[in-house]
C-alpha positions as a Markdown table, in Angstrom:
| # | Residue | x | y | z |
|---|---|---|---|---|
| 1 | Unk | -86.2 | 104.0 | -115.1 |
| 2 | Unk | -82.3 | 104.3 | -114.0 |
| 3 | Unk | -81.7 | 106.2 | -117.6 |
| 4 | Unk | -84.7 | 108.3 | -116.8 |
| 5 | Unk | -83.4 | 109.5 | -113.7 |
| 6 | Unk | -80.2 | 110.4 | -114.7 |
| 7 | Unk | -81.0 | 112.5 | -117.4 |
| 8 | Unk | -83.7 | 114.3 | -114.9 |
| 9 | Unk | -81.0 | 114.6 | -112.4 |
| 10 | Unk | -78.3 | 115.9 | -115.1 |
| 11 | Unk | -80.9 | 118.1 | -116.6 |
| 12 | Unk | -82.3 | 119.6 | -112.9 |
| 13 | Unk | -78.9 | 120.1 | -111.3 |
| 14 | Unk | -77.1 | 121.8 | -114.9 |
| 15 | Unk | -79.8 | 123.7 | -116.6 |
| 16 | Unk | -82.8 | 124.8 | -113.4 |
| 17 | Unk | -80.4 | 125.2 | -110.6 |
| 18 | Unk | -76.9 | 125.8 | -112.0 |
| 19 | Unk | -77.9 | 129.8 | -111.6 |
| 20 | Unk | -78.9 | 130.0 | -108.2 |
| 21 | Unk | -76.1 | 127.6 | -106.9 |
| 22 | Unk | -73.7 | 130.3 | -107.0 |
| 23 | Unk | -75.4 | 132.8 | -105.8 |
| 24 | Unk | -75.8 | 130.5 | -101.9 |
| 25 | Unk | -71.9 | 129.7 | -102.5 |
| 26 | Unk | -71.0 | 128.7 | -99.1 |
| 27 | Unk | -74.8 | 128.9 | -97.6 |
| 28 | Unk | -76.1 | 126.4 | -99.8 |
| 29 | Unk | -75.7 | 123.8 | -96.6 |
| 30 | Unk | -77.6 | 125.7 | -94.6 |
| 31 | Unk | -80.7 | 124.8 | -96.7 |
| 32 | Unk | -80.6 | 121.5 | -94.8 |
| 33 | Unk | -81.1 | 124.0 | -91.4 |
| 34 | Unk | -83.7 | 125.2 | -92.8 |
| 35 | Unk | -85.1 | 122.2 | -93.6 |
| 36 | Unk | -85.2 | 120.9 | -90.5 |
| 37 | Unk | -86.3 | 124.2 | -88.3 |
| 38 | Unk | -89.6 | 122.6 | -87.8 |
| 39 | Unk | -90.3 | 125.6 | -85.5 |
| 40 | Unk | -91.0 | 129.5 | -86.4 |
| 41 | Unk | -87.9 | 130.8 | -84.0 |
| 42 | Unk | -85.8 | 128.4 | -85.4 |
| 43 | Unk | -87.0 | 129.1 | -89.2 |
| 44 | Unk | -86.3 | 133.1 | -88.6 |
| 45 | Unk | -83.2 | 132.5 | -87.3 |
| 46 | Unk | -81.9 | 130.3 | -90.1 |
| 47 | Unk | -83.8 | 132.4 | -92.7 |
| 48 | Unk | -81.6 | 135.6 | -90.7 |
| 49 | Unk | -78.3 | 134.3 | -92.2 |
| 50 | Unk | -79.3 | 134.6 | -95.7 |
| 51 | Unk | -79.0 | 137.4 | -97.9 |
| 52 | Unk | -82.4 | 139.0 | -99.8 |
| 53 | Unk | -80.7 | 137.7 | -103.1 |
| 54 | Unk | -79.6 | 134.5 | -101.3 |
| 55 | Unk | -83.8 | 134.4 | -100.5 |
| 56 | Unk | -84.7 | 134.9 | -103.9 |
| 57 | Unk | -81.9 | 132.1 | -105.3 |
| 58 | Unk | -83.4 | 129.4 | -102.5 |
| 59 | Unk | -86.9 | 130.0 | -103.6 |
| 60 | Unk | -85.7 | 129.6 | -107.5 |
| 61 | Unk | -83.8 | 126.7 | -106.4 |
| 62 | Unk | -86.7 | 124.8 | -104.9 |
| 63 | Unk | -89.1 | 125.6 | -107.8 |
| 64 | Unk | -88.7 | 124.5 | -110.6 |
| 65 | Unk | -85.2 | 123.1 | -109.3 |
| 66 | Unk | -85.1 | 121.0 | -106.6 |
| 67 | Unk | -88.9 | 119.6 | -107.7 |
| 68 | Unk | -87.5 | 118.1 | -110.6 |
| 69 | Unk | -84.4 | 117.1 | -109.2 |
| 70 | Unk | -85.9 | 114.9 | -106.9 |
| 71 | Unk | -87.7 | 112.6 | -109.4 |
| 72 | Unk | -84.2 | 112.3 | -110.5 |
| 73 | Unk | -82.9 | 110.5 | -107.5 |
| 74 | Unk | -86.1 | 108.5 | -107.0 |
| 75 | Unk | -86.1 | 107.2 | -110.6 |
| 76 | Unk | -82.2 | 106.9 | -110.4 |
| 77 | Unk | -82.4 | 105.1 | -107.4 |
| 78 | Unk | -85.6 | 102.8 | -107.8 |
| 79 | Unk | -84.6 | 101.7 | -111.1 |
| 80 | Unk | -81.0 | 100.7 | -109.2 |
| 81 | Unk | -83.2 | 98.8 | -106.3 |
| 82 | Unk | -85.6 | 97.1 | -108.9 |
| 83 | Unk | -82.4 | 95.9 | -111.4 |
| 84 | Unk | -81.1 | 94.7 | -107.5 |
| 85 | Unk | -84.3 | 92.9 | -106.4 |
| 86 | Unk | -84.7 | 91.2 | -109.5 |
| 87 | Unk | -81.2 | 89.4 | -109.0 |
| 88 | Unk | -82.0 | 88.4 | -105.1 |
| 89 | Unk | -83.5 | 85.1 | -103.5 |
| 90 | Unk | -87.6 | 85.0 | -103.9 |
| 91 | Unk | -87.8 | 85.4 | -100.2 |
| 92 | Unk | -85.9 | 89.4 | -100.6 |
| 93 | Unk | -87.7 | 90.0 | -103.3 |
| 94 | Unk | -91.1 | 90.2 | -101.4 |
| 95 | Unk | -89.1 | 92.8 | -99.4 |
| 96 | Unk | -87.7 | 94.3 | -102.2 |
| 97 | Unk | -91.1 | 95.1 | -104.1 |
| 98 | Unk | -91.6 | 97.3 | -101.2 |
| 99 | Unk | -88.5 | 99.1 | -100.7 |
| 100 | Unk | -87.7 | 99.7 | -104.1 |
| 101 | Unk | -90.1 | 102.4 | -103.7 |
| 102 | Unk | -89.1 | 104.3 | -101.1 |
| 103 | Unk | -86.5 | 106.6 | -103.3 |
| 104 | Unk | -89.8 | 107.8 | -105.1 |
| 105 | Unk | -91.6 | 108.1 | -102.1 |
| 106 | Unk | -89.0 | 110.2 | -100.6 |
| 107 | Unk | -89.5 | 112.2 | -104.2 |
| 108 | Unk | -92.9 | 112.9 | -103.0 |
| 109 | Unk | -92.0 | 113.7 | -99.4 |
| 110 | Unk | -89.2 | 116.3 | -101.3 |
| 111 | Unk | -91.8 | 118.0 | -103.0 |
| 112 | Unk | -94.0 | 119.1 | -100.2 |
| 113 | Unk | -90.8 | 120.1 | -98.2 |
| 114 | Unk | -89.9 | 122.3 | -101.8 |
| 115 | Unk | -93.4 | 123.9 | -101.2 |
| 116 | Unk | -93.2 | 124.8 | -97.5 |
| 117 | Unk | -89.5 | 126.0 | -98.0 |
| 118 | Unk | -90.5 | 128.2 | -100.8 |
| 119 | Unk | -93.1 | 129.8 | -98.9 |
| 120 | Unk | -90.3 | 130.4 | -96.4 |
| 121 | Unk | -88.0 | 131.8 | -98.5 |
| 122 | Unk | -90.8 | 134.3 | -99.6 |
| 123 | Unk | -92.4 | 135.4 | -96.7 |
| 124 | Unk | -91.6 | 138.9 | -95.5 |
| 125 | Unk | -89.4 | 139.2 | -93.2 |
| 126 | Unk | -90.6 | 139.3 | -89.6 |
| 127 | Unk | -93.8 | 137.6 | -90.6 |
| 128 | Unk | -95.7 | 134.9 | -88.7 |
| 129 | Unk | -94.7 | 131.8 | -90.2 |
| 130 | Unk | -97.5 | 129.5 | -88.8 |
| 131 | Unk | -97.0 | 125.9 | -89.4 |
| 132 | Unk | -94.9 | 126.1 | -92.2 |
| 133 | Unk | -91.9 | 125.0 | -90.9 |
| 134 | Unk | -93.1 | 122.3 | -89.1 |
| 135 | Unk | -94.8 | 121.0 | -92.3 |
| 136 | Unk | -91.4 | 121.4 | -93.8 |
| 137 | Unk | -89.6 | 119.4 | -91.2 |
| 138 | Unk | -91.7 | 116.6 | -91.0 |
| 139 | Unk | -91.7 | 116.2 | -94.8 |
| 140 | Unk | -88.0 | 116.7 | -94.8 |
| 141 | Unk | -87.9 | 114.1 | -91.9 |
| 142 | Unk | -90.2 | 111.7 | -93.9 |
| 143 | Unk | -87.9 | 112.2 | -97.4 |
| 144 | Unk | -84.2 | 111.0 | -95.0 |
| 145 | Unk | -86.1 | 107.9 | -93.5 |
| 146 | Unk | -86.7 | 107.1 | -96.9 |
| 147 | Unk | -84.0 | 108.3 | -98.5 |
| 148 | Unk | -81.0 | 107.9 | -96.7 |
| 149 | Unk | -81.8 | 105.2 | -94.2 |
| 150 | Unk | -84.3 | 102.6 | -96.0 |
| 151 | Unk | -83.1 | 102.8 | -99.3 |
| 152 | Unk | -79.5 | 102.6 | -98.5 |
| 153 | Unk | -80.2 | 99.7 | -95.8 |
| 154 | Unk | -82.2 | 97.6 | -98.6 |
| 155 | Unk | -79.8 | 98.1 | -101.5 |
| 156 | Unk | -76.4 | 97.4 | -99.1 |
| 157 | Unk | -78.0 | 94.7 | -97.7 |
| 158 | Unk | -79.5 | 93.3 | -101.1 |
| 159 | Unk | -76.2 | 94.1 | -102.5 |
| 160 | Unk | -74.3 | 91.6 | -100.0 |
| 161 | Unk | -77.0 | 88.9 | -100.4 |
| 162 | Unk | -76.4 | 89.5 | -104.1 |
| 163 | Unk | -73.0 | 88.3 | -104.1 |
| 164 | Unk | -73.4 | 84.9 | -102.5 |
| 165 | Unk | -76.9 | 84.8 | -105.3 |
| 166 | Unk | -75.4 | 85.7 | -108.3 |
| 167 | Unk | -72.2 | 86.5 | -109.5 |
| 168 | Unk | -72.8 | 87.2 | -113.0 |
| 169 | Unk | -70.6 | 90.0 | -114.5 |
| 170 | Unk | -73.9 | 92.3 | -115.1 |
| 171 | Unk | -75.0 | 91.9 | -111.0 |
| 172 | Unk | -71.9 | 93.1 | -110.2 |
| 173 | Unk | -71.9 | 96.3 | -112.1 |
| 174 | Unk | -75.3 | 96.8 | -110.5 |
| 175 | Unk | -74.0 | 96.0 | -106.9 |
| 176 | Unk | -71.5 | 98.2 | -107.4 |
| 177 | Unk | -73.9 | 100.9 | -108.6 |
| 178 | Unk | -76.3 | 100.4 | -105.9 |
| 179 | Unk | -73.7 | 100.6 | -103.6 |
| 180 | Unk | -72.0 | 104.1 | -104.2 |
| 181 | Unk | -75.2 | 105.7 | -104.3 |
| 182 | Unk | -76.6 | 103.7 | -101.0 |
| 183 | Unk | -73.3 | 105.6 | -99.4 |
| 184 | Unk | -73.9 | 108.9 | -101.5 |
| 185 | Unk | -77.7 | 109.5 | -99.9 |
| 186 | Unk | -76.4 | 108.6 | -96.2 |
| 187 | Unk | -73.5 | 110.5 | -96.5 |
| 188 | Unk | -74.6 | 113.9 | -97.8 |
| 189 | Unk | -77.1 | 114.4 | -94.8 |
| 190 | Unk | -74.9 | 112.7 | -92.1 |
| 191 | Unk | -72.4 | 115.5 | -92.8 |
| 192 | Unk | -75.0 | 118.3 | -93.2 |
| 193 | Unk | -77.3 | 117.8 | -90.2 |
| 194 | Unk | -75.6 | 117.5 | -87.2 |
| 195 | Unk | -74.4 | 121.1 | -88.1 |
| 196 | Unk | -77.7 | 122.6 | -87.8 |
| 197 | Unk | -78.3 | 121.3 | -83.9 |
């Protein structure tokens, strides 16, 4: 599953977004904004400091782009969380059989908020953009909890438990994996939110 989701991720972030990244240069943040608008004012406004081209690249960018990408990270990062459960204490790996799903369930969440940010990116401009970016911000909302917070909490917990479990050579390659991408997913929104409030 962890080989799966790296070549998804390598193959999603290369070959169906590589074109469109360029074209946001230093906007491409601001996709998080617009993420989390969750209101029409707010939405128009972020939507207002892109660029008709800048549009077009965010809605190419979301599908097939970011829709793939996503199952990257969840089958990158489950696959991570199951090789970590499996080396833990019986007692964490109740827990564990629960949380090592919530990188794919933050997948799902990701695609819905693709959807409702590519039906921003297209609307006309000056449109009514109903409940759109609500949607988007609760699904966006939904994909962090599980993405940057549970995940992350699970696997650098688990991680530390690991270490006083099992020492083997092999568990601490996985720690270690488990580890940089735990801080990876927290880190990327912790610096990209508090810019948009």
């Amino acid at each position: 599953m962890t080989l799966l989701g790296v070549a998804i991720f390598g193959y999603a972030t290369g070959v169906l977004m590589g074109p469109f990244v360029p074209v946001l240069g230093e906007q491409l943040p601001h996709i998080t904004c617009l993420q989390l608008a969750f209101t029409g004012a707010r939405a128009t406004e972020v939507l207002g400091s892109f660029t008709p081209e800048q549009r077009t690249a965010i809605a190419h960018l979301m599908f097939p782009g970011d829709a793939v990408f996503a199952w990257g990270y969840g089958f990158l990062l489950t696959g991570l969380l199951g090789l970590l459960t499996l080396r833990l204490p019986s007692n964490w790996q109740r827990l564990g059989k629960v949380l090592t799903w919530a990188p794919l369930l933050a997948s799902a969440f990701d695609c819905f908020e693709d959807l409702f940010l590519y039906q921003l990116a297209v609307a006309p401009a000056g449109s009514d953009l109903g409940a759109v970016p609500l949607l988007g911000g609760l699904a966006a909302t939904l994909k962090y909890l599980n993405l940057s917070a549970l995940a992350p909490a699970y696997g650098i917990a688990g991680s530390i438990k690991g270490m006083t479990h099992d020492r083997r050579p092999g568990a601490l390659v996985i720690y270690a994996l488990v580890v940089v991408n735990a801080v990876a997913f927290v880190a990327k929104p912790l610096q990209e939110i508090p810019a948009c409030f």
